[in-house]
C-alpha positions in Angstrom: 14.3 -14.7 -16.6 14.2 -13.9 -12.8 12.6 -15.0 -10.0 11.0 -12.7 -7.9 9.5 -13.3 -4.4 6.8 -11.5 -3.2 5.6 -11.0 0.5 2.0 -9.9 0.9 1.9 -10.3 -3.2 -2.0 -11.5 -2.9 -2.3 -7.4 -1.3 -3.4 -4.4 -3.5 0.1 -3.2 -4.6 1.6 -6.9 -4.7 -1.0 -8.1 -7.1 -0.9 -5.4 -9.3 3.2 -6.3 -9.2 2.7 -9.7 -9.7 0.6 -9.2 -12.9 3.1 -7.0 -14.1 5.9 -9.6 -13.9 4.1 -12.3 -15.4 3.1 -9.9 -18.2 6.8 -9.9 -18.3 7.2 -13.4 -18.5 9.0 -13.7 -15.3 8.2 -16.4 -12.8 6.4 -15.1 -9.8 6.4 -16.5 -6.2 3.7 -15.1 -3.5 3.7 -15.4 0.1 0.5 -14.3 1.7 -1.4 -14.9 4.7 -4.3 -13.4 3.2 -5.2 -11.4 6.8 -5.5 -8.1 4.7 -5.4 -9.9 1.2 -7.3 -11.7 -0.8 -7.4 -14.7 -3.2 -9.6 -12.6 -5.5 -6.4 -10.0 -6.5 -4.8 -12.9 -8.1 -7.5 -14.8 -9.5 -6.8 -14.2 -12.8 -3.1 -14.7 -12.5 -3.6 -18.5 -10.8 -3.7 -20.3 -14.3 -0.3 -19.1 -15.3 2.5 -21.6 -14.5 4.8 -18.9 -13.8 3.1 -18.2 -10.3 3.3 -20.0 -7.5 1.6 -19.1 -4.2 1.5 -20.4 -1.0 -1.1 -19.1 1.6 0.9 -18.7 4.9 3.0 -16.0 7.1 7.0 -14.7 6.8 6.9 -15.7 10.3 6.6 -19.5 9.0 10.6 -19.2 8.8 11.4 -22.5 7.0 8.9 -22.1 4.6 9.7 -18.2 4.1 13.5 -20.0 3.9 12.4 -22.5 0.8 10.8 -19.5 -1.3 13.6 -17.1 -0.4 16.2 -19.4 -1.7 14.2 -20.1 -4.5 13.8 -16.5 -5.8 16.5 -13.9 -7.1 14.8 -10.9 -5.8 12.7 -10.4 -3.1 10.0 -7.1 -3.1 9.1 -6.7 0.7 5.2 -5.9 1.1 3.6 -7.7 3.5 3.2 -5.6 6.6 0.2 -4.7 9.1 -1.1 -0.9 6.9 -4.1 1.5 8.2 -4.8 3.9 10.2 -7.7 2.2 12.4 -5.2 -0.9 12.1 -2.8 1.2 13.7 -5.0 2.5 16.6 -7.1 -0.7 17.1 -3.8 -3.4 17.3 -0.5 -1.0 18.0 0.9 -4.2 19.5 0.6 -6.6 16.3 1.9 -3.9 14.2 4.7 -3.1 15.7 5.4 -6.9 16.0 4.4 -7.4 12.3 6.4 -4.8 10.6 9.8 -5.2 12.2 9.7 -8.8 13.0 8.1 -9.4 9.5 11.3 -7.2 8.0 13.8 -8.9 10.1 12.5 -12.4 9.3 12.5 -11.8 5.7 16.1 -9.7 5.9 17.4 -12.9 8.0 16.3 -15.4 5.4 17.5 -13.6 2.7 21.1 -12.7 4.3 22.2 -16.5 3.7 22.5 -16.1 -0.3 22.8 -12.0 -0.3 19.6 -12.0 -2.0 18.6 -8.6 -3.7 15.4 -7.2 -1.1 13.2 -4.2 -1.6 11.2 -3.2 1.4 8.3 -0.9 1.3 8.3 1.5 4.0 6.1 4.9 4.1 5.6 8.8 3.7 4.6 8.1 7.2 7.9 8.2 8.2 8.3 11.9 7.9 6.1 12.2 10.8 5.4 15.5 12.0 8.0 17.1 9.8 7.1 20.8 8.7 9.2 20.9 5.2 7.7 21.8 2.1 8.7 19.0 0.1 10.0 15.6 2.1 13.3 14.6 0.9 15.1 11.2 1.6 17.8 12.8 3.7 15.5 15.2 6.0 15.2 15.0 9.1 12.3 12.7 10.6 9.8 13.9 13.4 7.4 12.3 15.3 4.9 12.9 18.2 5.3 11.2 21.7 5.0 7.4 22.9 1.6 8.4 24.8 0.3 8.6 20.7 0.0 5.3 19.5 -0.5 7.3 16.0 2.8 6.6 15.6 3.5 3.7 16.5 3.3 2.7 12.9 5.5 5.2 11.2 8.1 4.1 14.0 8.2 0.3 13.2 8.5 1.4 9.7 11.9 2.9 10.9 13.1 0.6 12.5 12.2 -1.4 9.9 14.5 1.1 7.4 17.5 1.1 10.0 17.5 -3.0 9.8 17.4 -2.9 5.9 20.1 -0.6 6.0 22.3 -2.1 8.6 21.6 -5.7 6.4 23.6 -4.2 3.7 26.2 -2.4 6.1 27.3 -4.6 7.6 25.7 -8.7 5.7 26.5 -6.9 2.3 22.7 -7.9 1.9 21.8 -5.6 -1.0 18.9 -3.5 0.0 16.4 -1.1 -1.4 14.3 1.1 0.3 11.6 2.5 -1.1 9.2 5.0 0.8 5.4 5.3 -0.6 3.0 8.1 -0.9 -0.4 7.3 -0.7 -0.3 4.9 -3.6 -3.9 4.3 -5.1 -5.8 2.1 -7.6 -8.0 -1.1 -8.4 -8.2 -3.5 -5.8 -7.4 -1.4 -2.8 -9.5 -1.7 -0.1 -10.9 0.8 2.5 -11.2 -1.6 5.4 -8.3 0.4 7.3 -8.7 3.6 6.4 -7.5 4.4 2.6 -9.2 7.4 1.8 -10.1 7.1 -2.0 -12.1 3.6 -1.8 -13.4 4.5 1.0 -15.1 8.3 -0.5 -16.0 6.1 -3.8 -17.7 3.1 -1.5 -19.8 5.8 -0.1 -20.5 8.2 -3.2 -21.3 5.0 -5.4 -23.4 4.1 -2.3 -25.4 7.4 -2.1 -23.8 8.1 1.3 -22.3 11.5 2.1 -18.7 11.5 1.9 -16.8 11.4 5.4 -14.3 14.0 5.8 -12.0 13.7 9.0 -10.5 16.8 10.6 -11.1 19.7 8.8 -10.5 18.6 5.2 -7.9 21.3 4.8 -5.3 18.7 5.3 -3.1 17.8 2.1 -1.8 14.5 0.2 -0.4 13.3 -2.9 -1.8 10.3 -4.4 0.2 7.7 -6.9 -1.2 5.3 -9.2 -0.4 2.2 -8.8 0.8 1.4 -12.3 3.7 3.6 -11.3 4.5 2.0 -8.2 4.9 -0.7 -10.0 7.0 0.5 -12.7 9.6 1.9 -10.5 9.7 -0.9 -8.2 10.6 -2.7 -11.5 13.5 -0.3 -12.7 14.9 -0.5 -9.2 15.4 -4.2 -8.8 16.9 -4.4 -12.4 19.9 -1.3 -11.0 22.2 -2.6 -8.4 23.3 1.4 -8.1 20.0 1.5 -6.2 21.3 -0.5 -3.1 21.9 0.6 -0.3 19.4 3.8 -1.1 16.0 5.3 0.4 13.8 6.5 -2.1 10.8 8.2 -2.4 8.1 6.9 -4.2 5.3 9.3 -5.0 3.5 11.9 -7.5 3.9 15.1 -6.2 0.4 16.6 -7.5 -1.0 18.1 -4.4 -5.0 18.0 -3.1 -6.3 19.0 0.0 -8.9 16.0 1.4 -11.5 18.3 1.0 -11.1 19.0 -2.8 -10.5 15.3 -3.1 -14.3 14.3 -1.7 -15.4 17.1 -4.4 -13.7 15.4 -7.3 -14.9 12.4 -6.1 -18.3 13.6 -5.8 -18.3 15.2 -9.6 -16.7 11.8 -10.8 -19.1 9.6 -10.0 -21.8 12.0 -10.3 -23.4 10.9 -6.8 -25.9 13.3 -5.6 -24.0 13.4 -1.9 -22.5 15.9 0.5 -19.5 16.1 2.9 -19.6 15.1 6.5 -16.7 16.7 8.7 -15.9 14.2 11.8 -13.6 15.0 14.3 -10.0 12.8 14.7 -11.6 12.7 17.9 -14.3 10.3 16.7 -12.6 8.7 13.7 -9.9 7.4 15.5 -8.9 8.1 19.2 -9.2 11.2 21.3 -5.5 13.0 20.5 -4.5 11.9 17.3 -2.1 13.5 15.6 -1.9 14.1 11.6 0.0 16.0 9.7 -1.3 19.1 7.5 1.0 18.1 4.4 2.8 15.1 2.9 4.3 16.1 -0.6 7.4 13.9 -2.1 10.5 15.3 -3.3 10.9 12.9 -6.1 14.5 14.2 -7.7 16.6 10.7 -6.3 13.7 8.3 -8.2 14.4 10.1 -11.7 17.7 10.9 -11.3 18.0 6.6 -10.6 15.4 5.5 -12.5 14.6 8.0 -15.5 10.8 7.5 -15.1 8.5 10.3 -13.7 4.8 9.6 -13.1 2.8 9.0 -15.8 -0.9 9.3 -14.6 -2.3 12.3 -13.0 -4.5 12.6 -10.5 -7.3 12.8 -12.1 -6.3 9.6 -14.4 -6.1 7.5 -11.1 -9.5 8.8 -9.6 -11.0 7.7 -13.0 -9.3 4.6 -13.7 -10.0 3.4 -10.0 -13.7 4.9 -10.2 -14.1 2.2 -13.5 -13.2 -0.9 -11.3 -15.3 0.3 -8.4 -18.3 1.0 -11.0 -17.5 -2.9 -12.3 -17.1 -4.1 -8.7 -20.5 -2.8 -7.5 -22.3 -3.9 -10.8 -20.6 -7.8 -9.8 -21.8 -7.1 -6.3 -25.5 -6.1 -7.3 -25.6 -9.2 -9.6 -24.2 -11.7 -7.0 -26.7 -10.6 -4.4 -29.8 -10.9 -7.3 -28.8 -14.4 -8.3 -29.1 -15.1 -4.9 -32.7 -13.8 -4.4 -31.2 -10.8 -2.4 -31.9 -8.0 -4.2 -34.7 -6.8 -2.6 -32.3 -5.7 0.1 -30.7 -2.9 -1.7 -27.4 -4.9 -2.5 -25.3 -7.5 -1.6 -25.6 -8.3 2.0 -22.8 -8.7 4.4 -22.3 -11.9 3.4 -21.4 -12.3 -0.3 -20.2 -8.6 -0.1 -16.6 -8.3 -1.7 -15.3 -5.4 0.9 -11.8 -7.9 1.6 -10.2 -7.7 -1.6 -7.1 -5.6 -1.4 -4.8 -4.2 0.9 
């Protein structure tokens, strides 16, 4: 049995990790300051022995110290994510992600403790390649943009890991994602999918921004997790950037109709400029697609759900998620208003 820490573990990803470990039967430490997670992702986890969690920051260093010591592996997740995150507080997420890496890197040099860090497909920036490979190079848009402020925390976040196990021997792992998607995520910051299934299950059009013609590739989280898993158990994986990502491309636009025809909401789309979503400027890119050949070749596991599985599996636990909502708000003598208000609405569950 192993011990495994987890930073941000009370997040979307890091809940859906822990759950898979315990189903394991290994024990299971969470760190969490709960300022994008939630107590609600691990609800149903609390009663097993084999977690512990503690509700505070990785910049509490002696208590990061004390779980660090007590785990064998470490899974990096807790970082500032989102796009309006980004825009809104470019100084607290800079601060987070590379202070947050460096703290946890620092702690867990003392005992060469195994780490995986999570970075992002937002590394690649503005690059124009097909496919994104691990060794391409990595582009990015001026200073003035604080678009990517973000994707260049996350490398410096990357060079740190890397230099850990350069020159610490601190065995490292680092695993970019793509987009990853599934129950529990939230929309608060930008996530496109629960955001278009908030608003189709809500009767609201679904808001598109830029053109639409823009292109991503979603993952399931179930294989997230599953690979995060194989990694930590191959120590040939140290020291390596992988990506981690299902390379079934959509355009944003086909991904609103989808949405639309999954949930059978009698909605349209609304087109709103970058301009408006975000900040007069802002940057995207047109297409993000993962060259996935270094995960396999290491791990022997391709993705198992397609697209369409994770819209539909994720759809489910929205569909249960309103019904809870609509319940709560009538048991307290608020249905009349449409839904649950503001104030027993669940919107800060994941993320």
């Amino acid at each position: 049995m192993s011990t495994f820490l987890i930073t941000g573990g009370a997040g979307f990803i890091g809940s859906h990790l822990a759950e898979k470990l315990l189903d394991l039967d290994e024990k299971v430490l969470i760190l969490d300051d709960l300022s994008s997670g939630s107590v609600r992702n691990i609800a149903h986890l609390r009663s097993n022995p084999k977690l512990e969690f503690q509700a505070g920051s990785i910049f509490e260093r002696g208590l990061l110290r004390e779980m660090v010591d007590a785990a064998d592996i470490i899974v990096h997740l807790a970082a500032t994510v989102g796009v309006l995150n980004i825009i809104e507080s470019p100084v607290t997420t800079i601060q987070n992600n590379v202070g947050g890496t460096e703290a946890v890197l620092q702690a867990a040099a003392k005992k060469r403790k195994k780490v995986i860090v999570a970075s992002t497909s937002e590394v690649y920036g503005k690059s124009n390649e097909p496919v994104f490979r691990e060794d391409g190079d990595l582009v990015f848009g001026p200073t003035s943009k604080s678009r990517w402020s973000y994707a260049s925390s996350k490398v410096v976040d990357e060079f740190l890991t890397l230099a850990y196990w350069k020159e610490y021997r601190v065995p490292t792992i680092i695993v970019r994602l793509f987009n990853t998607i599934g129950p529990r995520q939230s929309g608060r910051y930008g996530m496109v999918v629960p955001r278009f299934l908030r608003q189709a299950l809500s009767g609201q059009n679904l808001t598109v921004f830029g053109t639409g013609n823009q292109s991503r590739c979603f993952t399931y989280v179930a294989d997230v997790v599953e690979w995060l898993l194989l990694l930590a158990a191959n120590d040939k994986a140290v020291g390596e950037v992988f990506n981690l990502g299902n390379p079934e491309e959509v355009t944003i636009n086909e991904l609103a109709r989808r949405i639309i025809e999954l949930t059978g909401a009698r909605v349209g789309i609304d087109h709103i400029p970058y301009s408006q979503a975000y900040e007069e400027g802002f940057e995207d890119m047109e297409r993000r697609v993962p060259d996935i050949t270094r995960i396999r070749a290491f791990t022997g596991y391709s993705p198992r759900y397609s697209l369409d599985d994770a819209l539909r599996l994720t759809r489910d636990w929205f569909v249960a998620e309103k019904i809870l909502e609509e319940s709560t708000a009538f048991h307290y003598g608020l249905g009349q208003l449409g839904g649950a208000p503001r104030s027993v609405r669940h919107d800060k569950t994941s993320e």
